[in-house]
TORKOL-4160 file (C-alpha; in steps of 0.2 Angstrom, whole numbers, padded with zeros to 4 digits, m for minus):
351
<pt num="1" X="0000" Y="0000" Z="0000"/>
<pt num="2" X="0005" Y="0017" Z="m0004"/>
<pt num="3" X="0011" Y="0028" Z="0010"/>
<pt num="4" X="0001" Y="0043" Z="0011"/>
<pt num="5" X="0008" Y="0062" Z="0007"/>
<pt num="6" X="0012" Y="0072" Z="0024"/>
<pt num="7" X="m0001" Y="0086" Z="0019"/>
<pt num="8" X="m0014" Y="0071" Z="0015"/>
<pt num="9" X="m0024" Y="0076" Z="0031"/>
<pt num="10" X="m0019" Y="0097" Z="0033"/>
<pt num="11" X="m0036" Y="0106" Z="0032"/>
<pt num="12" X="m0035" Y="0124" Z="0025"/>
<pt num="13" X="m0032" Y="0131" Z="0041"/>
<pt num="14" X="m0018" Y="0119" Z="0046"/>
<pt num="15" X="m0011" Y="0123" Z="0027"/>
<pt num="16" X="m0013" Y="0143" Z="0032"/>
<pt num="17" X="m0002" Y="0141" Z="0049"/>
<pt num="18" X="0013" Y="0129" Z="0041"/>
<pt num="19" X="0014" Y="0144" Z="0027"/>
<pt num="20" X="0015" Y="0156" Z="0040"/>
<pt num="21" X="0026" Y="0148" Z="0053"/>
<pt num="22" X="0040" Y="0142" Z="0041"/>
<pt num="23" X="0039" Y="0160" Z="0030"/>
<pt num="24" X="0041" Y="0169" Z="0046"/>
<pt num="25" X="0054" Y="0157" Z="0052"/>
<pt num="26" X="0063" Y="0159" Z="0035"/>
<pt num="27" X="0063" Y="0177" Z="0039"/>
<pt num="28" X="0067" Y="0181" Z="0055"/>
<pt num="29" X="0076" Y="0165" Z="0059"/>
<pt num="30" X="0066" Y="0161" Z="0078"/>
<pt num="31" X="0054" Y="0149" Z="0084"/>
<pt num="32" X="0036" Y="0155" Z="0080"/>
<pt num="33" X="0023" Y="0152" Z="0093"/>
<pt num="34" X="0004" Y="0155" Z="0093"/>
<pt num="35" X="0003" Y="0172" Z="0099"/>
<pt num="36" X="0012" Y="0177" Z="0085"/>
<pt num="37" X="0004" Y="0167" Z="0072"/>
<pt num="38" X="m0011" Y="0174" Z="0080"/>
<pt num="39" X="m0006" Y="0190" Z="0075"/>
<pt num="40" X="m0001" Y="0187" Z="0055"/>
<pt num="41" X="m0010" Y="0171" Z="0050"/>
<pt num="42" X="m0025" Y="0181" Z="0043"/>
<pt num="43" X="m0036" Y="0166" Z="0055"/>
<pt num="44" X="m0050" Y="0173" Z="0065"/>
<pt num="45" X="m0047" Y="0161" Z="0079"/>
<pt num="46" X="m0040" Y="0160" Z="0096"/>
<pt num="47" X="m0023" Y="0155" Z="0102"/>
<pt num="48" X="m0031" Y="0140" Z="0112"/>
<pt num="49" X="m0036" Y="0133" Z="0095"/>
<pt num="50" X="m0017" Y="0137" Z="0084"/>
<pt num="51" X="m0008" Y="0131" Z="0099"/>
<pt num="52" X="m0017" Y="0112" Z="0098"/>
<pt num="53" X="m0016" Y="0114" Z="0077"/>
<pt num="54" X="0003" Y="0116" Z="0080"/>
<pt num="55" X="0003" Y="0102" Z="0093"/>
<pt num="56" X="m0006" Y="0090" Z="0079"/>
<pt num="57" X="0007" Y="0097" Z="0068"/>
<pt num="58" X="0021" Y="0095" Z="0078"/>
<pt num="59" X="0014" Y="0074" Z="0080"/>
<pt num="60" X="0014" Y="0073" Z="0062"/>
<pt num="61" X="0032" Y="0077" Z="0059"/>
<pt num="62" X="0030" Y="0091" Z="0052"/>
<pt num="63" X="0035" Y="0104" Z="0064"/>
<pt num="64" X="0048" Y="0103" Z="0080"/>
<pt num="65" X="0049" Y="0111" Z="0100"/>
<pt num="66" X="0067" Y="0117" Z="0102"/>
<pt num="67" X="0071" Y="0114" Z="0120"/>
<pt num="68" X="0073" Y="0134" Z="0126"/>
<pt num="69" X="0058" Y="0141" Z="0120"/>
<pt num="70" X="0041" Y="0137" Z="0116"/>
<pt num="71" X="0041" Y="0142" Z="0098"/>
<pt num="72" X="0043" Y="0130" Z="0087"/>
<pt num="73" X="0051" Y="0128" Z="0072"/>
<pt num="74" X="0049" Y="0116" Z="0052"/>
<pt num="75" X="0055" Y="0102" Z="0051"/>
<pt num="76" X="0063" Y="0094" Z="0034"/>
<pt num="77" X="0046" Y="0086" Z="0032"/>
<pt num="78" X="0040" Y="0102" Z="0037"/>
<pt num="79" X="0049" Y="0110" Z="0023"/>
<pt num="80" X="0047" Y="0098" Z="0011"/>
<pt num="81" X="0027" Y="0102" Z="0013"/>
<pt num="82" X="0031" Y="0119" Z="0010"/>
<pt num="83" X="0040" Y="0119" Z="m0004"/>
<pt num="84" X="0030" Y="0105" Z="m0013"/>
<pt num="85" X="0014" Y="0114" Z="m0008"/>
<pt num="86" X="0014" Y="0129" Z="m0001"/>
<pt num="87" X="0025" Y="0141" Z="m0008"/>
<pt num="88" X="0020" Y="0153" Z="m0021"/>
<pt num="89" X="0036" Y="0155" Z="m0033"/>
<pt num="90" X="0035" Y="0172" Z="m0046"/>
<pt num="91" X="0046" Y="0175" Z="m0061"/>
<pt num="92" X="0062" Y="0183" Z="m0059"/>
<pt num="93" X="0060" Y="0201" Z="m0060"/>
<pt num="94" X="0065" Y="0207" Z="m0077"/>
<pt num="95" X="0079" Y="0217" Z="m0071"/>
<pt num="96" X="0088" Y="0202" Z="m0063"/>
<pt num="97" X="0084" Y="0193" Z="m0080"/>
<pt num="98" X="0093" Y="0206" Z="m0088"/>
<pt num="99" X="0108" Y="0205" Z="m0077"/>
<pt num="100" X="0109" Y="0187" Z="m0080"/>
<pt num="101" X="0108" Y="0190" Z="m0100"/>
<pt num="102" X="0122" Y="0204" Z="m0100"/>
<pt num="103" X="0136" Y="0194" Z="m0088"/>
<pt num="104" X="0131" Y="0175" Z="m0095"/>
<pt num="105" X="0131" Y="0182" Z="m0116"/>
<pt num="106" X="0130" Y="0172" Z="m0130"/>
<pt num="107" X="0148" Y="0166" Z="m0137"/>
<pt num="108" X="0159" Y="0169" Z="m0122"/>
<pt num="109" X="0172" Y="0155" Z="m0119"/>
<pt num="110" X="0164" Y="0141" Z="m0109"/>
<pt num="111" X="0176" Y="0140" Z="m0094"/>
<pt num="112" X="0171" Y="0161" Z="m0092"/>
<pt num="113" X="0152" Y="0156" Z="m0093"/>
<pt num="114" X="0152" Y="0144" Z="m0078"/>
<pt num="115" X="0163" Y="0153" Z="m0068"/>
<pt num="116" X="0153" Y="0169" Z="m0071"/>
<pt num="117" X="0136" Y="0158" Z="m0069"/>
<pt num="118" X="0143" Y="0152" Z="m0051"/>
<pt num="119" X="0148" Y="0169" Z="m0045"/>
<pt num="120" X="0130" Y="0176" Z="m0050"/>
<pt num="121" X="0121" Y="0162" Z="m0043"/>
<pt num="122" X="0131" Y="0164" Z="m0024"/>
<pt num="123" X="0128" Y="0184" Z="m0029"/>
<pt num="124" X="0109" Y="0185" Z="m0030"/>
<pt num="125" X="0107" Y="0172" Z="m0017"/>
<pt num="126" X="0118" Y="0176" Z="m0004"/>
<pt num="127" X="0122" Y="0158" Z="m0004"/>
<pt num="128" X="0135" Y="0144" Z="m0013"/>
<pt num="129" X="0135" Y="0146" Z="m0034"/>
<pt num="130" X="0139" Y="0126" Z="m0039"/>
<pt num="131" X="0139" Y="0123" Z="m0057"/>
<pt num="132" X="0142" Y="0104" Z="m0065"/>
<pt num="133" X="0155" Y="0107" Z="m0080"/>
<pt num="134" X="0149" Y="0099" Z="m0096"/>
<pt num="135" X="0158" Y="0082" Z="m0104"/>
<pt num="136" X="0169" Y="0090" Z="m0116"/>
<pt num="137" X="0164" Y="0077" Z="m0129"/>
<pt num="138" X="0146" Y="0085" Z="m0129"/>
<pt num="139" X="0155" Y="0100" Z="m0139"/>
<pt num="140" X="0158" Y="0100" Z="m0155"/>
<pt num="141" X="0177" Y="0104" Z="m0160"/>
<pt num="142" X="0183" Y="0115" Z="m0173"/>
<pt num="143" X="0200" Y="0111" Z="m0178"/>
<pt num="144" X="0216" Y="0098" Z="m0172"/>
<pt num="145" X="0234" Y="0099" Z="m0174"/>
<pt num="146" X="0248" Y="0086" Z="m0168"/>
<pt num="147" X="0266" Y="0090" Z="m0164"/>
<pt num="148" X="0278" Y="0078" Z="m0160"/>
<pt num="149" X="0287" Y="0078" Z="m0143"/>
<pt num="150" X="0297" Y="0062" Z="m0142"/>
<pt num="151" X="0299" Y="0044" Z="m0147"/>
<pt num="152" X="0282" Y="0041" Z="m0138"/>
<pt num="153" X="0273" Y="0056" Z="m0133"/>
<pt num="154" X="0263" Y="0067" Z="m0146"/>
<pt num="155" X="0256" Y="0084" Z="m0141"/>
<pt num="156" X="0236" Y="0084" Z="m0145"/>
<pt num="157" X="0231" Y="0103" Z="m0150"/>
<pt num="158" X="0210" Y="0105" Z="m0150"/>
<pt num="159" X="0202" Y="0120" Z="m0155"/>
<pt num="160" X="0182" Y="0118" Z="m0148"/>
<pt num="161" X="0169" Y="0127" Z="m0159"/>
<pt num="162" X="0165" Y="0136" Z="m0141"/>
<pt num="163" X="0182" Y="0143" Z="m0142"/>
<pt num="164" X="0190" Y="0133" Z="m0128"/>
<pt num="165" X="0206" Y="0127" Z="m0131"/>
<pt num="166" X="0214" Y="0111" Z="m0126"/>
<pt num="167" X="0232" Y="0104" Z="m0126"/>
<pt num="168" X="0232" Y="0084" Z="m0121"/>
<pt num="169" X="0249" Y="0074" Z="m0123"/>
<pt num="170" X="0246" Y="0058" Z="m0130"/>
<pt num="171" X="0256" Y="0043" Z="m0127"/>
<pt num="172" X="0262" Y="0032" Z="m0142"/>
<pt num="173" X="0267" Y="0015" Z="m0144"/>
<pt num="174" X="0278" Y="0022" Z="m0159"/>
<pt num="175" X="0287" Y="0037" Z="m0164"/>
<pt num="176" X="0277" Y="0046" Z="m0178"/>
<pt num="177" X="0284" Y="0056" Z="m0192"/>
<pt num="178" X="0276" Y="0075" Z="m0194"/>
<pt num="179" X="0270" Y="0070" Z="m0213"/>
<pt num="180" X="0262" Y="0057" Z="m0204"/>
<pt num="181" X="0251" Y="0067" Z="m0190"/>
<pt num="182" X="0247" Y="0081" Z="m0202"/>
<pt num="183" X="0238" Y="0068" Z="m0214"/>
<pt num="184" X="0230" Y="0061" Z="m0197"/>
<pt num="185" X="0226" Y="0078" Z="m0193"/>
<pt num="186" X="0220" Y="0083" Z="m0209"/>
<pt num="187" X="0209" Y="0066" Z="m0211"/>
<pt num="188" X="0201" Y="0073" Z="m0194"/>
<pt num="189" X="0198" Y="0091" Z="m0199"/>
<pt num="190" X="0191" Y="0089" Z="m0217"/>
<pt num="191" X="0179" Y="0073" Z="m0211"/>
<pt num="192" X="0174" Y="0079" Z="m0193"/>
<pt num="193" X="0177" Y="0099" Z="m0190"/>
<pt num="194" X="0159" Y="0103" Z="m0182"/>
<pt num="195" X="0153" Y="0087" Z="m0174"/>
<pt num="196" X="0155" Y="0080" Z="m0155"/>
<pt num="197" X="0169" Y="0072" Z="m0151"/>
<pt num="198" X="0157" Y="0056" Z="m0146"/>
<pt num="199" X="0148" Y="0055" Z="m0164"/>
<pt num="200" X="0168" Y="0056" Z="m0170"/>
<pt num="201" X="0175" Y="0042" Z="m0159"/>
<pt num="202" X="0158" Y="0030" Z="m0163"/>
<pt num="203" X="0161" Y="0034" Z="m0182"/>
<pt num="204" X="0180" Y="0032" Z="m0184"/>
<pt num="205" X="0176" Y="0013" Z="m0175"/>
<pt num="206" X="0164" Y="0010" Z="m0188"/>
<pt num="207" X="0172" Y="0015" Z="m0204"/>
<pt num="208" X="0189" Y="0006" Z="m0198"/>
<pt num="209" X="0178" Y="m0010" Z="m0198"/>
<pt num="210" X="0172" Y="m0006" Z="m0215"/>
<pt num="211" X="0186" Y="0001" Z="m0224"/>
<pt num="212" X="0195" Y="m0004" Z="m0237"/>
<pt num="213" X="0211" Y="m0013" Z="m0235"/>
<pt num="214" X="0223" Y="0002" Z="m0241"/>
<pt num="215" X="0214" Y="0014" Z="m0229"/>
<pt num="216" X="0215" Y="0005" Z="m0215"/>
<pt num="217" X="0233" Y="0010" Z="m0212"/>
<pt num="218" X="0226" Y="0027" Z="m0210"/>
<pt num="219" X="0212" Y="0023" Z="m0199"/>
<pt num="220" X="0220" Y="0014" Z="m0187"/>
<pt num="221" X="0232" Y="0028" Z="m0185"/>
<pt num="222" X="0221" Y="0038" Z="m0185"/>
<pt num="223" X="0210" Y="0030" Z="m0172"/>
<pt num="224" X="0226" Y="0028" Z="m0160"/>
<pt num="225" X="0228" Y="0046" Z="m0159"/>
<pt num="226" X="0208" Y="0051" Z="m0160"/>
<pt num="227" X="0205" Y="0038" Z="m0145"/>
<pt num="228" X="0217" Y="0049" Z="m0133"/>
<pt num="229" X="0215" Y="0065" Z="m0140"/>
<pt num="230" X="0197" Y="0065" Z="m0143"/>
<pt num="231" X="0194" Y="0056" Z="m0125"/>
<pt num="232" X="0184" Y="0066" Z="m0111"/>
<pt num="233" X="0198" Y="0077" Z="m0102"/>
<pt num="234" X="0200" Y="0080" Z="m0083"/>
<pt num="235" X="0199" Y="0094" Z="m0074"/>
<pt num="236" X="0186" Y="0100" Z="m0062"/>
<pt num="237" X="0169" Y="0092" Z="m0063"/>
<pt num="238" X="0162" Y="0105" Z="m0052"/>
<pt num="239" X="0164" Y="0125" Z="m0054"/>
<pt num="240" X="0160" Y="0130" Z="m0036"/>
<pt num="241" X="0159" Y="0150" Z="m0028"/>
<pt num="242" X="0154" Y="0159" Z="m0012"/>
<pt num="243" X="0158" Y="0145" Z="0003"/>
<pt num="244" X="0163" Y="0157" Z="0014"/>
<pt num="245" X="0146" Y="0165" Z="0012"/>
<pt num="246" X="0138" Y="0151" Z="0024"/>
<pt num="247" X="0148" Y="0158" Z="0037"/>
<pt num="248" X="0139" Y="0171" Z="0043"/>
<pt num="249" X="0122" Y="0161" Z="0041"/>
<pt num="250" X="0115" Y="0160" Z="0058"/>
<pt num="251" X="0108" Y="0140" Z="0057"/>
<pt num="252" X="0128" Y="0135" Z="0053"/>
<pt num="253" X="0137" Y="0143" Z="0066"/>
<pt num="254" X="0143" Y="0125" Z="0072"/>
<pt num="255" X="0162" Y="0126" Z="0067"/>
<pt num="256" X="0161" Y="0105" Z="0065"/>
<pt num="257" X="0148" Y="0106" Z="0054"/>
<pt num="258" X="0155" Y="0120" Z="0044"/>
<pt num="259" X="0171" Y="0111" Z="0042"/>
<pt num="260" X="0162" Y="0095" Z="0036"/>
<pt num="261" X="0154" Y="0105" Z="0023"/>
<pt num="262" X="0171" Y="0115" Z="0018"/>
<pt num="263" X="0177" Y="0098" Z="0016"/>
<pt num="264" X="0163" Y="0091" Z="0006"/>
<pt num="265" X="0166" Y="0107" Z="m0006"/>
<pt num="266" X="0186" Y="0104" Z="m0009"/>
<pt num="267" X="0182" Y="0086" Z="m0013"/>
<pt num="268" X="0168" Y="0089" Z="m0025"/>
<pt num="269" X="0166" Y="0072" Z="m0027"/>
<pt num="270" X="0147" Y="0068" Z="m0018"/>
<pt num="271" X="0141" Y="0086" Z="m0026"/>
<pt num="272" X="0145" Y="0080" Z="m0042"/>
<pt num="273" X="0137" Y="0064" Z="m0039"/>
<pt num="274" X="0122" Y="0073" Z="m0032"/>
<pt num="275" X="0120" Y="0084" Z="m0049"/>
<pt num="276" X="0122" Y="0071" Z="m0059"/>
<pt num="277" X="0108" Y="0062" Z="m0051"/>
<pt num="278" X="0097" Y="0078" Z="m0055"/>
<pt num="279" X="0103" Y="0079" Z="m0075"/>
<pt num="280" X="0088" Y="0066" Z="m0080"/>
<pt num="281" X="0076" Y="0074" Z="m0072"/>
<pt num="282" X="0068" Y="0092" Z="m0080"/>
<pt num="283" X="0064" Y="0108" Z="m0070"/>
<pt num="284" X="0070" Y="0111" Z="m0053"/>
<pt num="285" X="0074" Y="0100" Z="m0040"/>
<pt num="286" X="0076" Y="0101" Z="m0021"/>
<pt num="287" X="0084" Y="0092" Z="m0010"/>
<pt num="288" X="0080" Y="0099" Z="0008"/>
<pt num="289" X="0094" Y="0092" Z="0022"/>
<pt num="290" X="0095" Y="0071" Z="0024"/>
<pt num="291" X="0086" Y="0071" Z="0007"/>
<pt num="292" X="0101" Y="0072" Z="m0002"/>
<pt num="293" X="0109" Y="0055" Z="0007"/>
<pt num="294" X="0126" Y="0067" Z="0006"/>
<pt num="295" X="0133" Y="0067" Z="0025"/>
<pt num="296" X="0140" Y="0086" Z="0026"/>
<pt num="297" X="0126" Y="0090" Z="0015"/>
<pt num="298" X="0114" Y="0087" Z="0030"/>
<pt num="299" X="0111" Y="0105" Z="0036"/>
<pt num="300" X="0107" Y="0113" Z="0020"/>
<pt num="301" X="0097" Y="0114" Z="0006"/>
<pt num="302" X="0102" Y="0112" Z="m0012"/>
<pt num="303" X="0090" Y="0118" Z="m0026"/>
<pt num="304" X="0096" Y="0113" Z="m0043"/>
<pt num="305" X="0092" Y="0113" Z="m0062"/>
<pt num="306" X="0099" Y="0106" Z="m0078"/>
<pt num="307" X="0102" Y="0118" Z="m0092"/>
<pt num="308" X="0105" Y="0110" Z="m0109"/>
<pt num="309" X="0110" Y="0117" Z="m0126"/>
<pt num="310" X="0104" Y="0112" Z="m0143"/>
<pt num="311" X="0092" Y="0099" Z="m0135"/>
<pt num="312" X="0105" Y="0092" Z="m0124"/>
<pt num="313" X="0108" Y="0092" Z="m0107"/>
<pt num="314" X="0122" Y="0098" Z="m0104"/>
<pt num="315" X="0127" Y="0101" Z="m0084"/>
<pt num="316" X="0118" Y="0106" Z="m0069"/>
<pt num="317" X="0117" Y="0120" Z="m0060"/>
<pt num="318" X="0112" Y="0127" Z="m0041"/>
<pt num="319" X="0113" Y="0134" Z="m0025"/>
<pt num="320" X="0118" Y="0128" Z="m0009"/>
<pt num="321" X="0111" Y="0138" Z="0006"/>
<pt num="322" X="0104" Y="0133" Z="0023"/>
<pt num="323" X="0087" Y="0123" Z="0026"/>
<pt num="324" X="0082" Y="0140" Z="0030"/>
<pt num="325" X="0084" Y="0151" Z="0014"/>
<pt num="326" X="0069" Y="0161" Z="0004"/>
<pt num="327" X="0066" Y="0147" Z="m0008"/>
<pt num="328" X="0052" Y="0158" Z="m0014"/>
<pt num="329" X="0067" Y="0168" Z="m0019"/>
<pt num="330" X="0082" Y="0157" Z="m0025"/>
<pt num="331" X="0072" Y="0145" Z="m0034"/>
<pt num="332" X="0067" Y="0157" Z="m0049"/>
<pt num="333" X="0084" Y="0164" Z="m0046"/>
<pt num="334" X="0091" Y="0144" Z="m0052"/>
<pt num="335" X="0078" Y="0142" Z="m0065"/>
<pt num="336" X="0083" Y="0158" Z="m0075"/>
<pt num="337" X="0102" Y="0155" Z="m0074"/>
<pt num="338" X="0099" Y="0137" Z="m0082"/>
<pt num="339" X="0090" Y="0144" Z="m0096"/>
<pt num="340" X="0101" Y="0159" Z="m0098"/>
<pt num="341" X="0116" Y="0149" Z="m0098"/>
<pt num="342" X="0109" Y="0135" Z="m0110"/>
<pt num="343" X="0107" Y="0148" Z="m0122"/>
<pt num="344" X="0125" Y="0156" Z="m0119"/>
<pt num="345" X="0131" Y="0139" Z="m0122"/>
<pt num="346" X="0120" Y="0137" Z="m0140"/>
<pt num="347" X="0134" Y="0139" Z="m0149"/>
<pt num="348" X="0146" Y="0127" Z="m0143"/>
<pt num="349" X="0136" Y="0112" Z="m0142"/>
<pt num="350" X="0138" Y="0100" Z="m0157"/>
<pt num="351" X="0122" Y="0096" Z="m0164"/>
């Protein structure tokens, strides 16, 4: 049997005082107790009657009694009500779509794009930018040159149509000639210039299988060299910017729990993990504390969004703030840098 949704038995006024306890909580950053709720929950009844409402809330999970006061505070079911069900999320205002356009424009570098997309997400948030860097054989590259090093290293030159530029050094089994990488090079950028480095790796296997026998020579060479120079590169998965702006947030003044999440933020490793689990899926997406199964992650909220050029999916972007942020406010925030980005990036992508 299904389990049921945690708002499945909220009547409207029990809806009405969850909205109003987690929005004033969000803003002022205390418990809320039924005096005050009283006073800005638009409900013509007593206190008597909100204090046993919270009280059934507060048995369903949803909301929590700090020991020093008798305010109470959301839980991460509580939140997760909220957000699913009560919050009432407007466009970005057009002037902060505006500044999104003019610092994330159309045909910038793509290293530029998600460092600037990072810094404007932790800038209009208050919070950490986190950007997932796309696979570079989702860009189409515009050009290749070889150079010879040694006996058995060649140098790999790759020119992508978004204007990054990439030098790899391959490792031969063999010396190779310089008439011999030009043609390899040449055979790449007359049959391949303008197509994704994956559609080039999946079509140079095919066409060795089925070429003639005084082209393979050339293939196989060709594919030798392509395979390492045309293979996803390293680098950081993860563009990250503002950490030190969770500092100063009031719910993560717990100096072991900052330095877990400091940690989590050098190693990148289960934020990347976590994006990538959010590429499939469209829109935004939230995960609110435990629900991200990330330990340092446990204290804080992560709202994310893909953003995806010519049709494809490209990375993910997001913020990473405390349970407590205006998600009212960062999630349009998210949503417009994912589809500003995507565009920026139109022209890079391979088709």
């Amino acid at each position: 049997m299904a389990s049921r949704p945690p708002d499945a038995d909220l009547d409207p006024r029990a809806r009405q005082l969850l909205r109003t306890l987690i929005a004033r909580y969000i803003r002022d950053g205390e418990p809320v107790g039924s005096q005050t709720l009283a006073r800005h929950a638009g409900l013509d009844i007593s206190p008597a009657t909100i204090r046993n409402i919270l009280s059934d809330l507060e048995e369903g999970g949803l909301l929590t009694s700090p020991h020093t006061s008798a305010g109470r505070i959301p839980t991460t079911q509580g939140y997760r009500v909220f957000v699913d069900t009560l919050l009432q999320v407007k466009p970005l205002p057009e002037g902060e779509l505006a500044r999104l356009r003019n610092e994330l424009p159309v045909g910038s570098g793509t290293q530029a794009l998600l460092g600037n997309a990072s810094e404007l997400l932790s800038a209009m948030t208050h919070f950490v930018g986190v950007v997932g860097v796309p696979k570079r054989e989702q860009f189409a590259f515009r050009h290749i040159d070889f150079v010879s090093l040694d006996a058995n290293r060649v140098l790999a030159i790759v020119v992508f149509a978004d204007n990054d530029v990439q030098n790899r050094i391959l490792h031969t089994r063999r010396a190779w000639d310089a008439g011999e990488l030009e043609r390899v090079a040449n055979y790449l950028n007359q049959h391949f210039a303008g197509r994704p480095l994956q559609d080039i790796r999946t079509t140079l296997v095919h066409e060795l299988r089925v070429a003639r026998l005084e082209m393979e020579t050339l293939l196989a060479h060709t594919v030798e060299l392509a395979e390492q120079a045309l293979a996803p590169g390293g680098g950081d998965d993860v563009v990250l910017a503002g950490q030190t702006r969770l500092m100063g947030v009031q719910d993560l003044s717990d100096l072991d729990r900052l330095r877990d999440l400091f940690e989590a933020f050098s190693r990148k490793r289960e934020i990347l993990q976590l994006l990538e689990r959010t590429a499939r899926a469209p829109g935004v997406r939230i995960f609110i504390g435990e629900e991200s199964g990330v330990a340092p992650l446990e204290s804080v909220s992560l709202v994310t969004a893909p953003y995806a050029a010519g049709g494809r999916v490209l990375g993910v972007l997001g913020v990473i703030g405390p349970t407590r942020m205006a998600y009212d406010r960062v999630i349009p925030v998210v949503q417009a840098a994912a589809g500003v980005l995507g565009k920026a990036l139109e022209s890079g992508a391979g088709g």
